[in-house]
N, C-alpha and C positions, 0 to 999 in steps of 0.2 A: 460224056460219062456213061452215057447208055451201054457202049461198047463193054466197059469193063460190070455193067447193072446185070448184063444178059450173060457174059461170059463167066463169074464167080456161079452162075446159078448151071448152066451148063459144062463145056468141057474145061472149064478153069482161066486162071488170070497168068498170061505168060509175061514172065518179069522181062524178056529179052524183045519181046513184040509191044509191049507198053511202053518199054524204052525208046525203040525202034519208029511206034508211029507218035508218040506224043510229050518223049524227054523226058519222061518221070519214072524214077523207079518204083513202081509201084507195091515192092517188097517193103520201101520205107516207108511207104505213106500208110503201108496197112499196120504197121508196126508200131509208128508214130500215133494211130487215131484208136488202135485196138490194144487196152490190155491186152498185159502177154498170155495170159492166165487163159483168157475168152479165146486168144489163136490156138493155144497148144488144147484144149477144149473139142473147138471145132470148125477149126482149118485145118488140112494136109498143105505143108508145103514139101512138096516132091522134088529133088534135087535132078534135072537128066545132066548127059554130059554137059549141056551148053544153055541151058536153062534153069527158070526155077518156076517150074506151076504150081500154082494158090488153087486150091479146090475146096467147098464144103465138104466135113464127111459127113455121117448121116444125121448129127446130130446138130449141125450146123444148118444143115435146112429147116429145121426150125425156129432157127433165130435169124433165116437170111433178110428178111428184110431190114430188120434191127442192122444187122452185119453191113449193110449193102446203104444205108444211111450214112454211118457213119465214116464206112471209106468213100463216098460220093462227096460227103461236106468237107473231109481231109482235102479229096482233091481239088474241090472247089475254090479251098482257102490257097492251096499251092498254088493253083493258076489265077488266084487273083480275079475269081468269076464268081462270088460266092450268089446262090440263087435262095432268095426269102418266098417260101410259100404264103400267099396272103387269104389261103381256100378260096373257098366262093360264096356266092350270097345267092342265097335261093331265091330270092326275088331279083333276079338279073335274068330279064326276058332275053339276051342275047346267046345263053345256053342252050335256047327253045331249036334254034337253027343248026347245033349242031348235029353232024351225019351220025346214026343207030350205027353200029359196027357191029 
């Protein structure tokens, strides 16, 4: 899901290359998990000959993480991987070891 977390925030979501490496049209799933109301708002979806790119426009970047949640849970329930964040517990010494970036 990374792939598609980084690419809606970048040069866009290719419905023919989502297809291509992971079987899902990801035209549905965004349409499926997102009022329509919230895409025509603030997504472009850009028609080329052989394509269809999903892109934020500018007002869509500020709701991208909101955006970007709920087609990740859409896909997650697709594929049958659904991932439960359970945070962290700040008294869990075994955070202490991980590497500064």
């Amino acid at each position: 899901y990374e792939s598609a977390f980084l690419a809606i925030r970048s040069e866009g979501l290719s419905k023919a290359r989502f297809l291509k490496d992971y079987g899902i049209d990801i035209k549905e799933v965004i349409q499926a998990s997102i009022d329509s109301h919230i895409i025509d708002e603030f997504l472009i979806l850009q028609q080329t000959e052989d394509d269809i790119i999903i892109r934020l426009n500018s007002k869509g970047f500020a709701i991208c993480d909101e955006l970007s949640l709920r087609m990740i849970t859409a896909l997650e329930e697709k594929m049958g991987a659904v991932w439960e964040s359970t945070g962290y517990d700040e008294d869990d010494e075994s955070l202490i070891n991980l590497p500064i970036i």
